[in-house]
LUMSEKOL-413280 format. One record per residue: x, y negated, z of N, C-alpha, C in turn; chain; residue number from 1. Coordinates in nm, 2 decimals, padded with zeros to 4 digits. Atoms other than C-alpha are relative to their C-alpha. Example, Ala and Ser with C-alpha at 12.3 -4.5 7.8 and 13.67 -1.06 7.14 Angstrom:
[[00.09 00.12 00.00] [01.23 00.45 00.78] [00.09 -00.12 00.00] 'A' 1]
[[-00.09 00.11 00.00] [01.37 00.11 00.71] [-00.08 -00.11 00.08] 'A' 2]
***
This chain:
[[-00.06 00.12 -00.06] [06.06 05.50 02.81] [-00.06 -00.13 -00.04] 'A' 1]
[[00.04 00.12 00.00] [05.91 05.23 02.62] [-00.18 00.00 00.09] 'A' 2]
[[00.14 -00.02 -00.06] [05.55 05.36 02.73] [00.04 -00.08 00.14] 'A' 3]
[[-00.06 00.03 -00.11] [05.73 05.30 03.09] [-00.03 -00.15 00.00] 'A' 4]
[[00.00 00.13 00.03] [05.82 04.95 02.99] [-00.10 -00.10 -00.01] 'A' 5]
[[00.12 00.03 00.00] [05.47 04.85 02.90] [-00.08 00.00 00.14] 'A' 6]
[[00.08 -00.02 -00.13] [05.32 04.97 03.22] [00.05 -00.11 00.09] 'A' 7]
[[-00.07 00.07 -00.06] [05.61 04.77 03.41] [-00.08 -00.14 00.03] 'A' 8]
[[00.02 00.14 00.05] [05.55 04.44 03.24] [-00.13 -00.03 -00.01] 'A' 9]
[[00.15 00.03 00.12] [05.22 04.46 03.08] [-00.12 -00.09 00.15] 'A' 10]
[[00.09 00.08 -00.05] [05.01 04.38 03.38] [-00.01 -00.07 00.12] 'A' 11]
[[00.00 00.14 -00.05] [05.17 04.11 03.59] [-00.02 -00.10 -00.09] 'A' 12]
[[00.02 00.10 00.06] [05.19 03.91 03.26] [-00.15 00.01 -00.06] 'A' 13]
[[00.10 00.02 00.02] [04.85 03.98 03.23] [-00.07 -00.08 00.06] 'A' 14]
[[00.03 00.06 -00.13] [04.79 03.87 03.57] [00.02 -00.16 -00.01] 'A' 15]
[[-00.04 00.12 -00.02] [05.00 03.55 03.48] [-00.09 -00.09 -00.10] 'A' 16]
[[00.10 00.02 00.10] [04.78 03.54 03.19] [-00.14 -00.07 00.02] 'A' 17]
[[00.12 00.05 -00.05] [04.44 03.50 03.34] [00.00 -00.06 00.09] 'A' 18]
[[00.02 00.11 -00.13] [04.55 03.31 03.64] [00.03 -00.12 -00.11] 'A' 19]
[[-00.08 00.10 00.07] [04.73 03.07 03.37] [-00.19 -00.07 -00.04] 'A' 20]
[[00.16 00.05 00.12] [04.35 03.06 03.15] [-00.06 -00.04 00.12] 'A' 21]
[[00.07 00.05 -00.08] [04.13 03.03 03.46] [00.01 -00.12 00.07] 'A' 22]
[[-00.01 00.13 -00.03] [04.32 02.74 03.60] [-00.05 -00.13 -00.12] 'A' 23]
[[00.07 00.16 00.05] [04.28 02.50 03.26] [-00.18 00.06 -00.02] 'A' 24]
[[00.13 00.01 00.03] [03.92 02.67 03.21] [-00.07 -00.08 00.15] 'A' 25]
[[00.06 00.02 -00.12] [03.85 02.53 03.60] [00.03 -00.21 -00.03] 'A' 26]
[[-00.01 00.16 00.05] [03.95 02.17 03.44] [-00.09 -00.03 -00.14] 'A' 27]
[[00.07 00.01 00.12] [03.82 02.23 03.07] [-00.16 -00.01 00.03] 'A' 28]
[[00.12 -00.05 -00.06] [03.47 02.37 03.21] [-00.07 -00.12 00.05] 'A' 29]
[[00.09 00.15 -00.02] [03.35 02.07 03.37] [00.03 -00.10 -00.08] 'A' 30]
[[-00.01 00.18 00.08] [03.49 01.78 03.13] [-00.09 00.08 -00.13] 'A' 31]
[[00.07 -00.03 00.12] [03.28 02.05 02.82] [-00.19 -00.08 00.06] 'A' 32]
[[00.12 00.00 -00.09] [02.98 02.04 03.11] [-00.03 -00.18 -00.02] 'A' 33]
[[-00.04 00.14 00.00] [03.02 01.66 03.12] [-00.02 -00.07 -00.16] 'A' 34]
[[-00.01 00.02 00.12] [03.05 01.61 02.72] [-00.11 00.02 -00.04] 'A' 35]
[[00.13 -00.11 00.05] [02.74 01.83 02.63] [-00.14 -00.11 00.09] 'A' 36]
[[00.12 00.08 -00.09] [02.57 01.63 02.90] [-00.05 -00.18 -00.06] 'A' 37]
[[00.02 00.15 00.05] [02.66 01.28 02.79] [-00.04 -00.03 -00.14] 'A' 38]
[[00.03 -00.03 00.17] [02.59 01.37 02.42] [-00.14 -00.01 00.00] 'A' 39]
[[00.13 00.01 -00.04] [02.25 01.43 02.54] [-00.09 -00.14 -00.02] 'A' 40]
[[00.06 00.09 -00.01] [02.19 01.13 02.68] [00.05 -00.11 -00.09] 'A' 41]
[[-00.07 00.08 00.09] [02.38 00.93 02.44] [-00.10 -00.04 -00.10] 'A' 42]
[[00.05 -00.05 00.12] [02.19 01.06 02.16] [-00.17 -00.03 00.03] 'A' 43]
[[00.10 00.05 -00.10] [01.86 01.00 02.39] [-00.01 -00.13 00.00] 'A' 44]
[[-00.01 00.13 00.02] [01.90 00.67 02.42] [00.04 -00.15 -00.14] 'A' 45]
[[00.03 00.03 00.11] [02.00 00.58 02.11] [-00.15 00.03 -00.13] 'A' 46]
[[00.12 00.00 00.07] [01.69 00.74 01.93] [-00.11 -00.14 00.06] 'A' 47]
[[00.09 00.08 -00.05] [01.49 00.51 02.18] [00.00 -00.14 -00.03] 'A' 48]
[[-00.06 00.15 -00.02] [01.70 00.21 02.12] [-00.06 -00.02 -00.19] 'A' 49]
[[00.06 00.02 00.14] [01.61 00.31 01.71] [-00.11 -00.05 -00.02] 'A' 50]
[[00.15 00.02 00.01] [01.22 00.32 01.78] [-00.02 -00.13 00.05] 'A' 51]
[[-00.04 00.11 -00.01] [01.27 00.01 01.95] [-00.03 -00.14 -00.09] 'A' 52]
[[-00.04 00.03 00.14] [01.41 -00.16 01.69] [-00.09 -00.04 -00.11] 'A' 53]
[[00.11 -00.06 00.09] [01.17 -00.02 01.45] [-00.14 -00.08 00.01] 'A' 54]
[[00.18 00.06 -00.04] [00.85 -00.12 01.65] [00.06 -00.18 00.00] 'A' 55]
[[-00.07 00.14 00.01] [01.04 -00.48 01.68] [-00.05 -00.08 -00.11] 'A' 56]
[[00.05 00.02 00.10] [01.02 -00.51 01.31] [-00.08 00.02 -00.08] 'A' 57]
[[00.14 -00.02 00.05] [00.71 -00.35 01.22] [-00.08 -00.15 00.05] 'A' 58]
[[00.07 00.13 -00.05] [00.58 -00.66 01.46] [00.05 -00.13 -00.04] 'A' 59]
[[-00.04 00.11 00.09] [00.80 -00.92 01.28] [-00.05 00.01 -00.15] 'A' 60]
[[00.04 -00.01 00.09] [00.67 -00.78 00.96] [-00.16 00.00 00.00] 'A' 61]
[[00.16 00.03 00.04] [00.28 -00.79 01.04] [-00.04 -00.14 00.03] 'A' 62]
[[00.01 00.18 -00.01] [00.35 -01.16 01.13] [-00.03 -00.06 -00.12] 'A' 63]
[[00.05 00.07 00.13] [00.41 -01.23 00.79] [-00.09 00.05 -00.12] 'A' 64]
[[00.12 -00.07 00.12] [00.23 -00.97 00.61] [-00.11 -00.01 00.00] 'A' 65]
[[00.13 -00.02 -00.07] [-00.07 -00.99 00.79] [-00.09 -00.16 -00.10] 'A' 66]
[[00.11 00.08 00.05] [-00.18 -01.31 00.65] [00.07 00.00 -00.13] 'A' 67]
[[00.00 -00.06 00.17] [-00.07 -01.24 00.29] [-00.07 00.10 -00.03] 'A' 68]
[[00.13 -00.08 00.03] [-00.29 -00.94 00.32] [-00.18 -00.09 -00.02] 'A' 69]
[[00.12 00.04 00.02] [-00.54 -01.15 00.39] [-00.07 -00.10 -00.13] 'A' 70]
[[00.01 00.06 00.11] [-00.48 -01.42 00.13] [-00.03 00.05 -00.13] 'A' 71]
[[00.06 -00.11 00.11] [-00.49 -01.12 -00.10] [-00.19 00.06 -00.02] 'A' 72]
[[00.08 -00.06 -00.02] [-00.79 -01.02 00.01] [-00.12 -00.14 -00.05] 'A' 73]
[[00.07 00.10 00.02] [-00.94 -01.39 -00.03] [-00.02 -00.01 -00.14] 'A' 74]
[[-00.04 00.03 00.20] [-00.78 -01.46 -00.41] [-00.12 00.15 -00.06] 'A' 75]
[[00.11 -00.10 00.06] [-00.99 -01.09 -00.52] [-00.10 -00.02 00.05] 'A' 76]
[[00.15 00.03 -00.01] [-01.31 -01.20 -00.33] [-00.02 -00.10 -00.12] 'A' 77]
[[00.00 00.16 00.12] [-01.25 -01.57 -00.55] [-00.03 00.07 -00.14] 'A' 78]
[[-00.01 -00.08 00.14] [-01.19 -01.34 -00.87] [-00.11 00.09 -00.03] 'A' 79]
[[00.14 -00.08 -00.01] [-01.48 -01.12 -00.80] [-00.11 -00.12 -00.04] 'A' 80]
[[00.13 00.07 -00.03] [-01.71 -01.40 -00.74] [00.00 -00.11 -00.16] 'A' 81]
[[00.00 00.05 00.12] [-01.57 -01.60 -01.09] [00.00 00.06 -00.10] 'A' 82]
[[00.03 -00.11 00.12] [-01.60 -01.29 -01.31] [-00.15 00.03 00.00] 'A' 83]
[[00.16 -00.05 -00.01] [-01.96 -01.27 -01.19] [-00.12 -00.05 -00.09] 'A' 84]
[[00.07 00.02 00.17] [-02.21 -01.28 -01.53] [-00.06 -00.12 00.05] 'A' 85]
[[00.08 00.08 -00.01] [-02.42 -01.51 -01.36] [00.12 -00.19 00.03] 'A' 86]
[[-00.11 00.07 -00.03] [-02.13 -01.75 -01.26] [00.05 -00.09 -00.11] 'A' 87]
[[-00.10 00.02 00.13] [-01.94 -01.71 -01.57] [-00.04 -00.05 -00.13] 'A' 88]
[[00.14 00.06 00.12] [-02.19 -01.75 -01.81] [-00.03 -00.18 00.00] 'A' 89]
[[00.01 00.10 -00.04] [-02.28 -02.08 -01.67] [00.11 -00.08 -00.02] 'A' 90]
[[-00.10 00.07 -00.06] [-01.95 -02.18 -01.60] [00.09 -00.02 -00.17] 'A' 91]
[[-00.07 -00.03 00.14] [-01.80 -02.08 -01.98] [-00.13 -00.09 -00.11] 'A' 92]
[[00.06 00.04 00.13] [-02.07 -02.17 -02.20] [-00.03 -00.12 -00.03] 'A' 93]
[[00.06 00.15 00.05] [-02.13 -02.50 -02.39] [-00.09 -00.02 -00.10] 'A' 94]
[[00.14 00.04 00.10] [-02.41 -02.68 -02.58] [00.06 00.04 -00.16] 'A' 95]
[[-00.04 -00.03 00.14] [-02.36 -02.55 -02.97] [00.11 00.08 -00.04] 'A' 96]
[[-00.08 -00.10 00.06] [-02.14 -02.25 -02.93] [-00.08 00.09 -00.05] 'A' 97]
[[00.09 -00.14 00.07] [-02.27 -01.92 -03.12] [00.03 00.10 00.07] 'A' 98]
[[00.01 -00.12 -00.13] [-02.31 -01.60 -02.93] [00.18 00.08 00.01] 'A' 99]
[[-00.15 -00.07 00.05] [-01.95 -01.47 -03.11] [00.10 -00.10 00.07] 'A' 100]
[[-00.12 00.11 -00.09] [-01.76 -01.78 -02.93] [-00.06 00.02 00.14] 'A' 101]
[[00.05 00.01 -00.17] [-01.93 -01.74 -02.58] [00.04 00.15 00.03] 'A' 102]
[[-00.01 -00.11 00.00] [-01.87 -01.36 -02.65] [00.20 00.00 00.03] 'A' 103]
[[-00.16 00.04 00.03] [-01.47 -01.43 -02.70] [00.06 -00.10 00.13] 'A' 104]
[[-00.08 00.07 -00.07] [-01.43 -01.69 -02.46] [-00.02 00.06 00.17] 'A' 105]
[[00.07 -00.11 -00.09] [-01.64 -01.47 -02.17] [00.13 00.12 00.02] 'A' 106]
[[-00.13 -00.13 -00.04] [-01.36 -01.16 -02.24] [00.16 -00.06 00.01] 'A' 107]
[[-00.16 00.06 -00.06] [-01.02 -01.40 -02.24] [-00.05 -00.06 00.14] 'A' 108]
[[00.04 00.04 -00.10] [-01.19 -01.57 -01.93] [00.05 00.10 00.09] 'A' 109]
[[00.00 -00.13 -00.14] [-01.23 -01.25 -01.72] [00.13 00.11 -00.01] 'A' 110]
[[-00.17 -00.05 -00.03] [-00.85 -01.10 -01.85] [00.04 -00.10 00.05] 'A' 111]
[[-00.13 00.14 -00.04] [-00.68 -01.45 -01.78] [00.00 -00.03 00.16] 'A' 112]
[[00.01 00.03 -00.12] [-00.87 -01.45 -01.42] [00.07 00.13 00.03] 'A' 113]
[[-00.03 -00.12 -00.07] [-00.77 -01.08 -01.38] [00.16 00.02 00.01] 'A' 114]
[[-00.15 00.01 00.00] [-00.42 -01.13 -01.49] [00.10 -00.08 00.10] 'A' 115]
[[-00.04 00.12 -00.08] [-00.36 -01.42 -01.26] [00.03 00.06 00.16] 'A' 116]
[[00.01 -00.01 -00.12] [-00.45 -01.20 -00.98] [00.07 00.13 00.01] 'A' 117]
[[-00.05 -00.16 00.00] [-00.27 -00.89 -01.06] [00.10 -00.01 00.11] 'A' 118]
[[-00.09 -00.03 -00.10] [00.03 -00.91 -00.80] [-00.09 00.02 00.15] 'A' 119]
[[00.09 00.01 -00.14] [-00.26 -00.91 -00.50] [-00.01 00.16 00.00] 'A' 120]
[[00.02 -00.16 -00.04] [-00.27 -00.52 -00.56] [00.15 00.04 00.14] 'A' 121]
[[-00.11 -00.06 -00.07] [00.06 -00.50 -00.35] [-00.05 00.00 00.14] 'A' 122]
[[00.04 00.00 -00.17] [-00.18 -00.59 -00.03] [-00.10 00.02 00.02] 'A' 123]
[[00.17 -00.09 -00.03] [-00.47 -00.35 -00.05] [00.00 00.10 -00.05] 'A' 124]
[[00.02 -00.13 00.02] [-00.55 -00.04 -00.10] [00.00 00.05 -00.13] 'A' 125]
[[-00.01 -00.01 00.18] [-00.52 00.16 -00.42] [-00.15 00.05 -00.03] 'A' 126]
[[00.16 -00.06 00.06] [-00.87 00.28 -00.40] [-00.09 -00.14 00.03] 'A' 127]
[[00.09 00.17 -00.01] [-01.01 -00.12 -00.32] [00.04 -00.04 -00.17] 'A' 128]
[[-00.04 00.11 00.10] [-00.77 -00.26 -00.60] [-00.08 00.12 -00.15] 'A' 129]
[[00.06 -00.06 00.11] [-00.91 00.08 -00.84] [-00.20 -00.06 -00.02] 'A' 130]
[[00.18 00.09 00.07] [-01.31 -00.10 -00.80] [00.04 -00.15 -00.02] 'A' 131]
[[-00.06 00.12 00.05] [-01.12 -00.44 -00.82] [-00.02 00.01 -00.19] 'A' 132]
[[00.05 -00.07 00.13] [-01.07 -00.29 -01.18] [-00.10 00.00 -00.07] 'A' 133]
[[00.08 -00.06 00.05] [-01.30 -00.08 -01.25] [-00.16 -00.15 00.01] 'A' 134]
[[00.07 00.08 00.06] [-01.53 -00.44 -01.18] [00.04 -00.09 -00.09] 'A' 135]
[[-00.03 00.06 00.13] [-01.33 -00.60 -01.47] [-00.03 00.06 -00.07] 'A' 136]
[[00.05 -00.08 00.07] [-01.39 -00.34 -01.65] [-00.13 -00.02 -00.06] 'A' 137]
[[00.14 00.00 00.00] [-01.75 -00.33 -01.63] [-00.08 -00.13 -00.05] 'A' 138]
[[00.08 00.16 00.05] [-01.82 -00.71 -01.64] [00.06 -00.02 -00.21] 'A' 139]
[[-00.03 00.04 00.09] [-01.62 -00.70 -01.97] [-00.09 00.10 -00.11] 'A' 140]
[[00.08 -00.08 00.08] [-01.87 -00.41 -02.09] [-00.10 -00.04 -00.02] 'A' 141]
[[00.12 00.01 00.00] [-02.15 -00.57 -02.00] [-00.02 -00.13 -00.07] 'A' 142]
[[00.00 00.09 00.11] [-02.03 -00.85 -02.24] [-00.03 00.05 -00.16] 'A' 143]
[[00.00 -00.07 00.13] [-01.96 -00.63 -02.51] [-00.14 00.08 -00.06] 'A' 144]
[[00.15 -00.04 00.02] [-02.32 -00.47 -02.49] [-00.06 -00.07 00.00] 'A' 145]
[[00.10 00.08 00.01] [-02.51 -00.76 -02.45] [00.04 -00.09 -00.15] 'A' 146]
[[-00.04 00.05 00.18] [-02.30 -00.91 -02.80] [-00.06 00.08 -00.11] 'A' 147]
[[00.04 -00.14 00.13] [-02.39 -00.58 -02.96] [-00.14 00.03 00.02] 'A' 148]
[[00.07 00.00 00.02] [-02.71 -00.66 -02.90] [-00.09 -00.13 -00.07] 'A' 149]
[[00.02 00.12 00.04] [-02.79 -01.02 -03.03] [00.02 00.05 -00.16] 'A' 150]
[[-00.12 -00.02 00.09] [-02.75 -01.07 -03.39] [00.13 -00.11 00.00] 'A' 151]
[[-00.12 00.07 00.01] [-02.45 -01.20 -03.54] [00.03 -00.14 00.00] 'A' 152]
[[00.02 00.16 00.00] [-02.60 -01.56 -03.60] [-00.03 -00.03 00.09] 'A' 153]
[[00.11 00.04 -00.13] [-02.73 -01.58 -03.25] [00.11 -00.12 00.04] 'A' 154]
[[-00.01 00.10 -00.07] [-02.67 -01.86 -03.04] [00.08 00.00 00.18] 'A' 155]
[[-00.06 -00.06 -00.10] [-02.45 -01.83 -02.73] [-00.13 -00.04 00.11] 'A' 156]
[[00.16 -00.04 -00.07] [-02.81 -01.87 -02.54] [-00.03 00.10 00.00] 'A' 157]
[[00.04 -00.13 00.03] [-02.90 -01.60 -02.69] [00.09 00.14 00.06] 'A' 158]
[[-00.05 -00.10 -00.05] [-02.61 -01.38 -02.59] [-00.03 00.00 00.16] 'A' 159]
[[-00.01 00.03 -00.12] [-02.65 -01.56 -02.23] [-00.14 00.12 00.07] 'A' 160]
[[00.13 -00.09 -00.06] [-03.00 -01.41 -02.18] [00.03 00.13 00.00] 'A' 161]
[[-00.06 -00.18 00.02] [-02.88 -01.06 -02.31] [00.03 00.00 00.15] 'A' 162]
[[-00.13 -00.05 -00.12] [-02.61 -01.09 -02.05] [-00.10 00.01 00.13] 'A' 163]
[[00.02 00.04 -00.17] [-02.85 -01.19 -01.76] [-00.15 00.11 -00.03] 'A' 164]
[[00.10 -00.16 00.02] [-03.14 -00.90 -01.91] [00.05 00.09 00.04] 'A' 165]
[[-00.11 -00.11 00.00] [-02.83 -00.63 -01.88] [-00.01 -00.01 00.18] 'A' 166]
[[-00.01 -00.01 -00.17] [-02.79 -00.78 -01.49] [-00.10 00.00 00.09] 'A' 167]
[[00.14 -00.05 -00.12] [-03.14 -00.77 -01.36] [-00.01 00.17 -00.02] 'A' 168]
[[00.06 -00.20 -00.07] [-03.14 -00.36 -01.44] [00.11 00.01 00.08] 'A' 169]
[[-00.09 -00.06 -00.07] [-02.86 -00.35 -01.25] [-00.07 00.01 00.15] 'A' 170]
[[-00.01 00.04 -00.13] [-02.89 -00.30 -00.89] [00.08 -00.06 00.10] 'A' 171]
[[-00.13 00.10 00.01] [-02.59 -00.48 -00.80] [00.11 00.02 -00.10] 'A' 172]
[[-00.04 00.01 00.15] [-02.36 -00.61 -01.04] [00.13 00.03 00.06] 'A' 173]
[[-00.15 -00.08 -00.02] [-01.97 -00.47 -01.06] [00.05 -00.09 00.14] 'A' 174]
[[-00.03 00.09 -00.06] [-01.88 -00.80 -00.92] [-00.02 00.03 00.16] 'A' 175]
[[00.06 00.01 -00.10] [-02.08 -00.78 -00.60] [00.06 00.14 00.08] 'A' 176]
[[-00.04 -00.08 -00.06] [-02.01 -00.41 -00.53] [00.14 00.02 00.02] 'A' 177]
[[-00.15 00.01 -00.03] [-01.62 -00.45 -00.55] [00.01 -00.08 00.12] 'A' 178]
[[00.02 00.06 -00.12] [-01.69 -00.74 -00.31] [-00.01 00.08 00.14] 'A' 179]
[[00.02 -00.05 -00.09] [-01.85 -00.54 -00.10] [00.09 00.12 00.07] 'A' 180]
[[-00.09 -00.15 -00.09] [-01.57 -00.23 -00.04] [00.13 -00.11 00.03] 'A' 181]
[[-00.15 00.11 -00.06] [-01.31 -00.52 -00.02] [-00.04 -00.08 00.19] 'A' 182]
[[00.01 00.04 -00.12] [-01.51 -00.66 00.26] [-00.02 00.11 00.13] 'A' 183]
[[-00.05 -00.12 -00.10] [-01.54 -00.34 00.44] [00.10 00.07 00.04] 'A' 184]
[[-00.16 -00.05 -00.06] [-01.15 -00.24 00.45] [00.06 -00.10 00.07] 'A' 185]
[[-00.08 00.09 -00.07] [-01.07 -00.56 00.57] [-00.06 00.01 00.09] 'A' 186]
[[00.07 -00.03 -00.12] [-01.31 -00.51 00.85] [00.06 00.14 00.06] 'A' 187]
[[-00.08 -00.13 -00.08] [-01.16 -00.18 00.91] [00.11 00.00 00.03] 'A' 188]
[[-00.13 00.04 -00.07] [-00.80 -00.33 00.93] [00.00 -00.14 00.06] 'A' 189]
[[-00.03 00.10 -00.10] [-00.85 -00.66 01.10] [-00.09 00.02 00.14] 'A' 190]
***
């Protein structure tokens, strides 16, 4: 009898069932179709509207960066070209110092110029600002070997010549070749 009962019942309210679902799925169905759609483009347009944006202020920022890169680029040519033995030498030494004072005042010289210019690394390269360096470095070696070659009573003449003996073997001096990779990246970005 219940078996009965089931058969009775069971599949008009099945009937009422799936006509009931198919009607909100014939309303649901297009506003999902519709959602899925506009999310799309939503989401589409917003990316665009990001990059936008983006490129906006990349171009508001190479306004002002652009010539701070370059000012950077100028101050390490300056610093290059006042660390240069032939320069510096000249430019440091006075009548009746001894090779040991021209030697001293030559290595605080070329840190105090190198110190001065340290924040200019934030607008160049790390492999420009590493021969930036690496020509303080060098110029301050090529003090320290031409001192350690003089004696100790010499005459800051005496160390001067060293220093300018040391820079004719060179083939270019630190100075010159840091110059030179500084002026070929800015040629490659301007």
């Amino acid at each position: 009898m219940i078996r009965s009962f089931y058969f009775l019942f069971l599949p008009p309210l099945l009937n009422s069932f799936m006509d009931t679902f198919l009607e909100i799925l014939k309303y649901i169905l297009p506003s999902l179709v519709m959602f899925v759609a506009l999310y799309f483009v939503m989401n589409r347009f917003l990316e665009t509207e990001h990059r936008k944006q983006l490129m906006m202020l990349r171009k508001e920022n190479n306004t002002v960066t652009t010539p701070l890169r370059l000012q950077a680029y100028e101050r390490l040519v300056l610093f290059l070209e006042r660390i240069s033995m032939d320069k510096l030498v000249l430019r440091v030494s006075k009548s009746g110092m001894s090779a040991k004072m021209l030697k001293s005042e030559l290595l605080i010289t070329i840190q105090q110029e190198f110190e001065h210019n340290l924040t200019q690394q934030l607008y160049i390269s790390n492999s420009s600002w590493e021969n930036v360096t690496q020509a303080k470095d060098e110029s301050l070696k090529i003090v320290r070997i031409a001192a350690s070659k003089v004696s100790p009573d010499a005459n800051a003449v005496q160390l001067g010549q060293k220093i300018f003996e040391i820079m004719v073997n060179l083939e270019k001096s630190p100075a010159q070749i840091a110059i030179l990779i500084l002026k070929k990246e800015i040629r490659q970005l301007f």
